[in-house]
N, C-alpha and C positions, 0 to 999 in steps of 0.2 A: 504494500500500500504506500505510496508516495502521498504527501501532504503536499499543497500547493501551495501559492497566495492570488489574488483576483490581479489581472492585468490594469486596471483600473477600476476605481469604485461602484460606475455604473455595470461593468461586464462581469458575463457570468462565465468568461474563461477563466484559465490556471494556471501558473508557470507552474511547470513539476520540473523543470531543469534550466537552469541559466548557468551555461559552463562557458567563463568568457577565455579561456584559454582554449577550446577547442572553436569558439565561434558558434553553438549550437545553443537555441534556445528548443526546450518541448512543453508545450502547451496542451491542456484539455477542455472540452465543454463540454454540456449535453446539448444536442441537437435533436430535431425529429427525424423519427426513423423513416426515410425510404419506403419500407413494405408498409408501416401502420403509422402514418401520422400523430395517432394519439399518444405514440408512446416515443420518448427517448433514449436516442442511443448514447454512448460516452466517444465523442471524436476528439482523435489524439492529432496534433500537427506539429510536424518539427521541420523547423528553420534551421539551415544551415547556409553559413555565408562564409564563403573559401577566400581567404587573401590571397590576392592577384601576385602580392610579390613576398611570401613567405619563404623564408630560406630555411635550408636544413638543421640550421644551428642558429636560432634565433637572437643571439648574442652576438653571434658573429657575421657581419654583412658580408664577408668575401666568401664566405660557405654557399654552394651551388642551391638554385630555386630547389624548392620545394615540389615536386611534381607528384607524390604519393599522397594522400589524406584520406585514414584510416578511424572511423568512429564505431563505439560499441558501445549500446544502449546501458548496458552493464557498467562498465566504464564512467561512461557519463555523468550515470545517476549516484557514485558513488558517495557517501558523505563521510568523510575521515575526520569530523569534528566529534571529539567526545561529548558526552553526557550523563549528568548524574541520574541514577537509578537508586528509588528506595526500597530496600528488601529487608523487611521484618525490621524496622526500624534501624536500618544502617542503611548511610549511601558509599554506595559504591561506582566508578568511572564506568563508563561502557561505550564502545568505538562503536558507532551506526556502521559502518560499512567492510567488507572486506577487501583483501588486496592493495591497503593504504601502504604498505612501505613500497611498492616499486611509484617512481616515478610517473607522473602526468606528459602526456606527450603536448606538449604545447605548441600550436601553430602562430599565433600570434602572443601579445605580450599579456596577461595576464596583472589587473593593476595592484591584484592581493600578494603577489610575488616581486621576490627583489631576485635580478637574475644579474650574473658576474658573468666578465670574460677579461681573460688575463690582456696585460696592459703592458709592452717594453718599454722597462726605465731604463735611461741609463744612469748607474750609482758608481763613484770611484773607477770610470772607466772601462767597468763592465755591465753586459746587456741584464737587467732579470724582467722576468714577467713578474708583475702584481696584479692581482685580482682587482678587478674595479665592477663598481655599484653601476648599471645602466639606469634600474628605473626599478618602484617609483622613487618621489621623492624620500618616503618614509623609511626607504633603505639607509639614506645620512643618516638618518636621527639615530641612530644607533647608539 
């Protein structure tokens, strides 16, 4: 069961997914059904919007375009945000989703994410990489 929120106050859709790192949003409403007008079906619609100029390594602008884009509903919908649960009067943590330790494939820049790509200083004469902050802002504030 996916919990939603209204699209706006008057509509009677539902975001059930806003993944801005993938670009997919999925939405629901009840509609009238086709065979029996009197009755309502639940229609699901998912948006997906492909960046034109995504690269393989989103950090990195000389990494070759992007020409694969790979989504799974699964995936999508995951929520890696823990939550408190009470059981017999104890709360205990509990992760909504599974498969949170592997990485999110991100095609564009996600603005809850701070994403690095190494940086050449030169220090005393020699080259090093340093990891630098792209985006967002809230990566400084560190």
């Amino acid at each position: 069961v996916l919990a939603g929120y209204p699209v706006s106050p008057q509509d009677e859709e539902y975001v059930l997914v806003n993944n801005k790192c993938q670009c997919v949003t999925v939405t629901s409403k009840f509609v009238p059904s086709k065979e029996d007008p009197t009755e309502e079906v639940l229609e699901r619609n998912i948006r997906i919007i492909v960046p034109l100029m995504a690269r393989e390594n989103i950090s990195d602008p000389l990494s070759p375009p992007r020409t694969t884009f790979v989504y799974r509903l699964s995936e999508l919908c995951r929520n890696c945000e823990p939550i408190e649960i009470d059981l017999g009067g104890a709360i205990y943590q509990a992760q909504q989703g599974n498969s949170c330790e592997e990485p999110q494939t991100c095609y564009t820049y996600d603005r809850n994410e701070c994403y690095r790509s190494p940086v050449p200083i030169l220090y005393h004469g020699e080259v090093r990489q340093v990891p630098a902050a792209l985006t967002p802002a809230s990566c400084f504030a560190e």
